[in-house]
N, C-alpha and C positions, 0 to 999 in steps of 0.2 A: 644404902651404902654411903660412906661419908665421901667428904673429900680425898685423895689421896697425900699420903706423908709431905709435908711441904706444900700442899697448897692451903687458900683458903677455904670457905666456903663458897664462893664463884665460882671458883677451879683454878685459881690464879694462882703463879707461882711467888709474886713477888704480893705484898700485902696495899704497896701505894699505885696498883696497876687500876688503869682509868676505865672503866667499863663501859665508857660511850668510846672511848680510841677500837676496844676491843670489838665494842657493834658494828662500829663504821669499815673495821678489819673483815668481818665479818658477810658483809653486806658486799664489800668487793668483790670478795669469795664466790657468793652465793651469784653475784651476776656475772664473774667471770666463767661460774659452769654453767650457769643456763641462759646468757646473752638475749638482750630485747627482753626483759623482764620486769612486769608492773609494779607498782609497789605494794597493790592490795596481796600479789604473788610471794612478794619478798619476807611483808610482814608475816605473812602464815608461814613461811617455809623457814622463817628464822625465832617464831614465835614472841613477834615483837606486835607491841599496839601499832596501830596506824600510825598515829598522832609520832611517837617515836622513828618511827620509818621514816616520816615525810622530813624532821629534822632533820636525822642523819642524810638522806638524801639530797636532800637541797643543800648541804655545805658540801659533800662532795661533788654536788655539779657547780657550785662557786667554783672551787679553789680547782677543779679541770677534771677527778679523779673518775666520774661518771659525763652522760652528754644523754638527752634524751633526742630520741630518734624521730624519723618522719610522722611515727603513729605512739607518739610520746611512749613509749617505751624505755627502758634502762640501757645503755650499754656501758662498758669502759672506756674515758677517756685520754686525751693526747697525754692527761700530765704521767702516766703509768711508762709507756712506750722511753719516756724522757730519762725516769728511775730507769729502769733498762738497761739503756746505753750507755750510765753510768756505773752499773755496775757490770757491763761488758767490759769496757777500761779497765775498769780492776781487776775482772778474773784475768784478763791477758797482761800481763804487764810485758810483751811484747810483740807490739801490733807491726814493727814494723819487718816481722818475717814472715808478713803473710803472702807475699809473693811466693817466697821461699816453699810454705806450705802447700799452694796451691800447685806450684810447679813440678811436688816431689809427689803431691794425691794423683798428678794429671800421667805422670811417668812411669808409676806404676798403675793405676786404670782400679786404684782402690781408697781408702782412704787414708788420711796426713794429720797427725794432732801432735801439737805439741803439749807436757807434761813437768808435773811439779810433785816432789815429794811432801808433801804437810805430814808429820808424824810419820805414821806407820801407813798411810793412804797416798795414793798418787790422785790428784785432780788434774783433767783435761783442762788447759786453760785456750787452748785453740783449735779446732779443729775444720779441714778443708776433705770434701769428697767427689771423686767424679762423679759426674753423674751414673747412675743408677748401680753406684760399686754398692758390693754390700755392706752390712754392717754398718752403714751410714749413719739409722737412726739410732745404732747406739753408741758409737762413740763420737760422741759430742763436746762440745765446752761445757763444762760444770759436771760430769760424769768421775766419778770417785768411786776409786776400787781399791781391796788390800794391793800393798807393793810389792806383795812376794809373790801374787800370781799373776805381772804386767811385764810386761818386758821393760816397760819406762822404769818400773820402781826397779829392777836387777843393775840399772843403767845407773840411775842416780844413788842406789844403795853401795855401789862398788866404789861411787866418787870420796864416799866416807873412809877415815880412816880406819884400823882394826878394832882400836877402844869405842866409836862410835859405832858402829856395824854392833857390836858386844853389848850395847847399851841399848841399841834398838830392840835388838833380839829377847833382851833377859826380859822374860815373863809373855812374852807374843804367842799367842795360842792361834800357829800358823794352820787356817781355816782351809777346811780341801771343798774348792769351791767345781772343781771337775774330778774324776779320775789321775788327772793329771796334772793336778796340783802337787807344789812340792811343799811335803810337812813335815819334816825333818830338817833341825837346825844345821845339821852338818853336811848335809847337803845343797841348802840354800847357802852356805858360807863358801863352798867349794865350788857351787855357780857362779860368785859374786868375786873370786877371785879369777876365774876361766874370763867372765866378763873384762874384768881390770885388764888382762894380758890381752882381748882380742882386739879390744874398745865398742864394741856391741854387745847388745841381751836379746834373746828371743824367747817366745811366748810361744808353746808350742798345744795349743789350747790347754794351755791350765788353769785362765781365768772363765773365759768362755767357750763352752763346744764348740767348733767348726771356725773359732777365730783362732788367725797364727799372727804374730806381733811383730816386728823389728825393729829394734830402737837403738839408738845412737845420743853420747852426751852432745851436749851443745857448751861450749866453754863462753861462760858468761862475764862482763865488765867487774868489777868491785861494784857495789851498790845492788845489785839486780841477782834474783833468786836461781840458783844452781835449775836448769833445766834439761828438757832432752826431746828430742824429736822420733816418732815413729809412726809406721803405718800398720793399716790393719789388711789381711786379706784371708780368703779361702785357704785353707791348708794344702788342696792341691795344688793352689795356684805358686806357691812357694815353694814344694816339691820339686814343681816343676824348672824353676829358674834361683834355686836359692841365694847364688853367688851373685847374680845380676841386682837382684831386692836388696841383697843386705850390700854392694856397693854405693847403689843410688843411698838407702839413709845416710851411711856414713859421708859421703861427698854431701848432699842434705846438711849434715849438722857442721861441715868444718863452712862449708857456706853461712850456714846460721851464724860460724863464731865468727867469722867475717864481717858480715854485716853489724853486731853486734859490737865489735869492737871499728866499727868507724871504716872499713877499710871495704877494698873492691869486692863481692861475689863472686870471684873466679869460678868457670865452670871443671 
């Protein structure tokens, strides 16, 4: 079988792509799933000569990418951790409501992430959990889901106007990722204005089973990307108090615009 359409014979998609960048890419890979790993291990597992291994190797333990261990072994090192943190800055472009977060994950006893529409997907760009609430490990920072089955995306899709809303929708092959997913354009348009009038969205597991969502806009500066704040929790556990959860986001995000716009957090 050949390469596939667009690539070369490598497998590469662009034609001037550097095939020692893509080993050394490679190699990171291969010892970030198997940690403490020799090189006579890496060469067979990546089907590389020796002689090739011990290049690539020794430049990435120069410039920090690797660090060999007490029993010369492979692992990763500090300069990765470094990349990281700079790309933690970036997903959040607002680190400074992370009190706000933690305070609103702690008060309801689940978990607190703030959200960004990109397209037609909503990305977690922050997220804070109590301890041992559920759903922890999956709504994280960096987690991307359609916006028509989030409570963040119903939040920030109602902040658009009616020809923007019309533009998003035209051709969206709105995907039933539960039971309770809504696939019907007129129906999501008719949520998205009930949002507009309440000023919250809820998620009543339509993205995922047994998760219910709350979300609330966050009125952000000029410069800084339209956002919105919400928690995650148990479906009973919302049942049980829904007017108390969906107060605390809302009081959450005018706190957010607060802080965001320079001014006190009033509780």
């Amino acid at each position: 079988m050949g390469p596939e359409p667009g690539m070369d014979e490598s497998g590469s998609l662009h034609r001037d792509a550097l095939s020692t960048v893509q080993r050394a890419l490679r190699v990171l890979e291969f010892v970030a799933e198997h940690d403490e790993v020799y090189p006579k291990a890496l060469a067979a597992g990546l089907g590389l000569t020796l002689g090739t291994t011990y290049h690539l190797v020794n430049t990435l333990l120069d410039e920090g990418y690797l660090v060999r261990t007490a029993n010369r072994s492979l692992t990763l090192g500090d300069r990765l951790p470094q990349l990281l943190s700079r790309l933690d800055r970036r997903l959040d472009p607002f680190p400074e409501l992370a009190g706000q977060l933690a305070a609103l994950a702690a008060a309801v006893r689940g978990v607190a992430v703030i959200g960004r529409l990109v397209g037609r997907e909503i990305t977690i760009a922050a997220a804070q959990s109590f301890p041992g609430a559920e759903h922890q490990r999956l709504l994280r920072a960096g987690l991307r889901g359609p916006a028509h089955t989030m409570a963040l995306g119903k939040v920030l899709m109602a902040r658009l106007n009616r020809r923007q809303v019309g533009e998003l929708l035209d051709d969206w092959p709105l995907v039933s990722l539960t039971p309770r997913t809504v696939t019907r354009r007129d129906i999501l348009v008719e949520s998205l204005e009930l949002t507009r009038r309440r000023g919250f969205a809820l998620d009543l597991e339509e993205g995922v089973p047994g998760l219910t969502c709350v979300a609330a806009p966050i009125v952000t500066p000029a410069g800084r990307p339209p956002a919105a704040i919400a928690v995650g929790l148990p479906p009973e556990q919302f049942e049980f108090e829904p007017d108390r959860l969906v107060g605390l986001v809302v009081a959450a995000a005018r706190r957010s615009s607060s802080v965001l716009a320079g001014r006190r957090a009033d509780s």
